[in-house]
N, C-alpha and C positions, 0 to 999 in steps of 0.2 A: 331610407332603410339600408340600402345598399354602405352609402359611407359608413353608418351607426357599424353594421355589420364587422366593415373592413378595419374600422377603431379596434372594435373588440379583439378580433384578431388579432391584431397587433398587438395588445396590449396584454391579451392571452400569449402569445409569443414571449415578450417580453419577462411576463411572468415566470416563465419556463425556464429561459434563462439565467436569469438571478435570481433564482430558488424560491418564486412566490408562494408562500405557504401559509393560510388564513384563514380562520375558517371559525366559526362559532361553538360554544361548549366547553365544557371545561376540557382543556390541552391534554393530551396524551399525545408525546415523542414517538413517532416512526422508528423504528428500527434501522440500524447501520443498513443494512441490506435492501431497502425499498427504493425505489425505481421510482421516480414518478410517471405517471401514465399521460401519456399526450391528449390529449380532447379534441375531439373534432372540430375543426370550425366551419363558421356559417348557420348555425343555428343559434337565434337568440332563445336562452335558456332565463331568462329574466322572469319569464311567465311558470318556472319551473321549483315545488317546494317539496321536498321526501325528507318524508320520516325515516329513523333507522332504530327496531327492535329486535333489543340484545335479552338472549335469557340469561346471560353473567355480566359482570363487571369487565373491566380493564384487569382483575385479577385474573382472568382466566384469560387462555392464551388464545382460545379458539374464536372469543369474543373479543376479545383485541386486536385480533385481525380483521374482524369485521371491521371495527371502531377507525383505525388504522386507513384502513382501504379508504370510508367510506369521506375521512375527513381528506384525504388524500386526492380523489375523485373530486368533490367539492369546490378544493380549494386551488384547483386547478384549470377549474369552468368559472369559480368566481361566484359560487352560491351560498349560502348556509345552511348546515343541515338542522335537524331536530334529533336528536339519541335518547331514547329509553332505554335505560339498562334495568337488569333484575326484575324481568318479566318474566313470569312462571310462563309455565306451558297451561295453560287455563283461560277461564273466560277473561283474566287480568291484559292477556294482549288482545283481544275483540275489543277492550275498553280503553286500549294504547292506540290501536290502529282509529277509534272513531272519535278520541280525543286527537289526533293527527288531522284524519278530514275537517276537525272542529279548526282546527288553526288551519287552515289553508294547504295542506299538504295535496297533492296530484299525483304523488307516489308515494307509497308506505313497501317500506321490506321490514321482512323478519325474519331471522337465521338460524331457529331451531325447527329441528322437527316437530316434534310437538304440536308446534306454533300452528302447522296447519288449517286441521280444522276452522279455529277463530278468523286466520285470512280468508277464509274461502268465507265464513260467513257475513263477515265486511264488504270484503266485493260482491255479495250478493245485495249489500244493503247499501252500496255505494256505487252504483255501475260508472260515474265518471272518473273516478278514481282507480290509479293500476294498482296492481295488489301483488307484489311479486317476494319468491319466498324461495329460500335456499334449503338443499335438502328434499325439498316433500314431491312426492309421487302421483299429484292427484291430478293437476293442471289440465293434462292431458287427456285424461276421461271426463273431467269437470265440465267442460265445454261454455267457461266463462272466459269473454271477454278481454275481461279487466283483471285475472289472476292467473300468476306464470310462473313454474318454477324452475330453478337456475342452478348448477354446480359446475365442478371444473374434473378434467382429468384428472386427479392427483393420485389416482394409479399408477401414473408416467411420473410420478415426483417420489411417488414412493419405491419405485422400482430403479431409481437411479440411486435414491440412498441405502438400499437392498444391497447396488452394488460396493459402496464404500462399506458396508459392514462387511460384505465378503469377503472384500479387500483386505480388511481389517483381520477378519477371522486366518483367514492365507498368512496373514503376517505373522499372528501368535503363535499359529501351529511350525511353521520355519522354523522361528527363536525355541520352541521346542516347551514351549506352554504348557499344552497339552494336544494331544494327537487329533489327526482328521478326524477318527468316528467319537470324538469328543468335542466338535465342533456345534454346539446348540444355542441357536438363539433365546432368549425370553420376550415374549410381547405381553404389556399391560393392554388391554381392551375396555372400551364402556360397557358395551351392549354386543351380545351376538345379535349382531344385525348384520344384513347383506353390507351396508356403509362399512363398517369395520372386517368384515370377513374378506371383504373385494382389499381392503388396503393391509392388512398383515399379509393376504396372498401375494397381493406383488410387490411387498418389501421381502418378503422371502424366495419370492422368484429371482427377484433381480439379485438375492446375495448368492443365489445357488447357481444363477447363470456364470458365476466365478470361483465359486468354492462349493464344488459339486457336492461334495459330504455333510453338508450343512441339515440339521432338522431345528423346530424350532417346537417350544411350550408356548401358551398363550393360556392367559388367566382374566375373567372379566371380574368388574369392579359394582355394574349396575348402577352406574352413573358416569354420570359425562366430567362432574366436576369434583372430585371427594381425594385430598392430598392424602389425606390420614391410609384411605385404602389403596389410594395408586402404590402410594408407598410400602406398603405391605405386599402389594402383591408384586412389587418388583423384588423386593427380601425374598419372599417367598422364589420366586422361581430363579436368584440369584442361589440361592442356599438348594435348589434342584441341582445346580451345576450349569446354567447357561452363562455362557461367558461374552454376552451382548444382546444389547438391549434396545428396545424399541416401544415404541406407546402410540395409543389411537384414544387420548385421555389428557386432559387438560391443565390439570398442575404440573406443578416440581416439584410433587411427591415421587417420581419416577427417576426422572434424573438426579434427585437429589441422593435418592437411596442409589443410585450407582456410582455419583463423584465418593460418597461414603466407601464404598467396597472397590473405590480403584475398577469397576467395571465400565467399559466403551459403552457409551450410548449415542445411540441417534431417534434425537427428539422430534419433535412434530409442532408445525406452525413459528416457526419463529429459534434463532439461534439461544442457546443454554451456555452459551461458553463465556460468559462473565461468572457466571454463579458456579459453573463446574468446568472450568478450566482444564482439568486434567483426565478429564473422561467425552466430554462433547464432540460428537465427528463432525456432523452433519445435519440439516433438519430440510425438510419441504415443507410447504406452506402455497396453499392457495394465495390468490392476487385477485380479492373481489373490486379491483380499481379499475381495470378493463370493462368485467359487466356494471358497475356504477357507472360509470361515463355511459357506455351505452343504453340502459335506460333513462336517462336523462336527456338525452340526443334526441332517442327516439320519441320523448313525451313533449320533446320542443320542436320538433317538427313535424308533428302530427302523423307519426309514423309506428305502425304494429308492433309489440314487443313480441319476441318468441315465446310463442307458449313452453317448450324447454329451451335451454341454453344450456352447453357444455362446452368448455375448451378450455385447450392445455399448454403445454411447454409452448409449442410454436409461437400460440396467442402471445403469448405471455400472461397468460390465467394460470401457470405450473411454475415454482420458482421452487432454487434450492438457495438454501444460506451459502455464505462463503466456507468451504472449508475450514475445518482446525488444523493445521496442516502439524500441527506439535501431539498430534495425535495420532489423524489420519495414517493409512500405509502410505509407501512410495505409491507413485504414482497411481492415486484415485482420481484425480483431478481429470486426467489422461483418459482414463477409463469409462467416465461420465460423459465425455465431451464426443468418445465414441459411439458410446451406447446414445447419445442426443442425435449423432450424424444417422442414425440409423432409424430413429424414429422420425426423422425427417425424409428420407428418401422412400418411407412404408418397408422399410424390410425387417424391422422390430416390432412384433406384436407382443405385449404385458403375457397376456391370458394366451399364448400361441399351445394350443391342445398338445401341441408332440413335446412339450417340455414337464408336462404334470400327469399325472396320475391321478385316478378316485379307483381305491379299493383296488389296484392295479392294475385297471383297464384304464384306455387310452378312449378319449371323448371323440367320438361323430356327432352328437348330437344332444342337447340341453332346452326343456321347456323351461325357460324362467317365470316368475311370478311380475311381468310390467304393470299389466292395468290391476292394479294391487285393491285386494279385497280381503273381507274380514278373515277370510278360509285360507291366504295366502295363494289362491289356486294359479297352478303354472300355468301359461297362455301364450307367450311367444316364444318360438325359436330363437336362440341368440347366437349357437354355434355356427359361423358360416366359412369360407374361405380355412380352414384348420384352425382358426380362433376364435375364441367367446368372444364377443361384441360389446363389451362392458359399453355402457351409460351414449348407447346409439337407439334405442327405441325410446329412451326417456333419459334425461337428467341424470338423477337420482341413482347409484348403484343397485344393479342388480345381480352382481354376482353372487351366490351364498355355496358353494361348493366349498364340500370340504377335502381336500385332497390333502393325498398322501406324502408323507414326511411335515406334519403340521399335527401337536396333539392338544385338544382343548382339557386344559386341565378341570376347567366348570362352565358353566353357562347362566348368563344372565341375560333375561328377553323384559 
């Protein structure tokens, strides 16, 4: 066992390499910008088969990063995955996940929220099988086993492209654009959810932590995938007068409606600057290839998966695209790589209370809503140390404040 072992290894090595990339399903291209993620060795993963359920296609950008990661991960241990795409949020993935266990899977993931419920009802009907699920809030009061849910900082990814928009904003108002208190972001939103309120708050933290005058509009859409409405609602707060733009929203309806109107945008999940060339900054994008390798490690060597999982830039779970630099301001790059030295030594906190306001008091203290119930009711402290603790009692963002210099032009739950 030992040699077998020390083959794979090597040959895992080897793979790494010279670019071994192979993996089962129909082919979707990785992006310029992905990394491959190194695997651990020493566990034979042979005995090892996961499912991956997608609520969109490879059309949607938030599911192709899934897709991405998870072929990515894969094909780097040397396994083959299974992928169901265009799974509703419905009893449709309960019957994705036990058609999974029917073919030999040992771990099924699922990457909507939604999705929840149905996984939890699987690993109830499947206790040998892990059941792990991105986004959802339950794992943690569920008190099963065999279902575990997983996210990334990308609050730390959205607060470093906050600052390139800054940047950006700093620069027009110089050239004489238009003035500092005309400086207003636009953000496309799916759903006011804590998920999207925790991520426009520290994409506008981070541009304000440079271009202090910055306010910003936010418009939800009530959907996670709808081009027609992103679109619209980027017109829409483009024609308000915000002169940069941002989305927590999964087409190129958003970017597309800014490369149109010549307005900066920094996209989400994946770089835009082939399609919009002359408007693209910058994008973050989670790295579900880090947590794929590790539940796979841990199901090969008969080892606990975390009931939450969260991690960020450091892991390499937080990543930004290459800059546009035919875009971007001077020195952004510069700027990032500062604001990154700073979350590495802790003296950069996203949510640090003395940088924001609600109603214009200055926060000591915050019940959020963790062990989440039908009433939403608050239950844990999260303010500690002068900062909100985003996604440390759970996964799953918890932030939903709404502070001041941020205006919701509508709401969709």
């Amino acid at each position: 066992m030992k040699k077998v072992t020390k083959l794979l290894a090597l040959l895992l090595a080897l793979a790494l390499v010279f670019g071994f990339a192979a993996c089962g399903g129909k082919d979707t291209p990785a992006p310029a910008d992905e990394t491959t993620t190194a695997a651990e060795t020493g566990a034979d993963v042979s005995n090892v088969k996961i499912g991956f359920i997608c609520l969109h296609d490879e059309n949607s950008t938030y599911d192709l990063n899934f897709i991405n990661a998870a072929k990515e991960a894969c094909a780097a241990l040397g396994i083959e995955p299974i992928i169901k795409t265009n799974v509703p949020e419905g009893n449709e993935c309960y019957e994705a996940a036990a058609d999974m266990v029917d073919r030999g899977c040992n771990i099924v993931f699922a990457d909507s929220f939604g999705h929840e419920q149905y996984m939890i009802q699987a690993a109830k009907e499947f206790p040998d099988v892990q059941f792990c699920h991105a986004t959802g809030t339950r794992a943690h009061t569920e008190n099963l086993a065999n279902y575990h849910n997983a996210f990334a900082s990308i609050y730390e990814g959205r607060y470093l492209a906050g600052i390139a928009a800054g940047m950006k904003l700093n620069e027009m108002i110089e050239a004489g654009k238009f003035t500092a208190e005309e400086a207003k972001m636009g953000y496309v939103g799916a759903f006011t959810y804590a998920e999207v309120i925790s991520g426009y708050t520290s994409f506008y933290l981070g541009a304000k932590s440079v271009c202090p005058s910055v306010t910003m509009e936010v418009q939800f859409t009530g959907s996670w995938y709808d081009e027609t409405a992103e679109k619209e609602a980027a017109t829409k707060l483009i024609n308000n007068g915000c002169k940069l733009m941002s989305q927590h929203a999964d087409s190129m309806g958003a970017p597309t409606a800014c490369e149109t109107a010549g307005i900066p945008d920094v996209s989400y999940n994946g770089s835009t600057v082939s399609a919009c060339p002359n408007t693209f900054i910058v994008s973050s994008k989670i790295d579900w290839a880090p947590y794929f390798t590790y539940i796979i490690n841990c199901v090969a060597k008969g080892e606990a998966i975390d009931t939450d999982w969260c991690k960020g830039i450091a892991e390499g779970s937080v990543k930004l695209t290459d800059i546009n630099e035919a875009v971007a301001a001077a020195g952004t790059a510069e700027a990032i790589e500062a604001a990154k030295a700073k979350f590495a030594d802790g003296s950069l906190k996203v949510f640090d209370t003395a940088t924001f306001t609600v109603k214009g008091e200055t926060l000591t203290s915050y019940m959020a809503d963790v062990d989440t119930d039908d009433a939403y009711t608050p239950d844990t402290e999260v303010i500690e140390n002068g900062a909100f603790n985003e996604s440390v009692k759970r996964s799953a963002p918890y932030f939903d404040l709404r502070i001041d210099g941020i205006t919701l032009l509508n709401e969709k739950f």
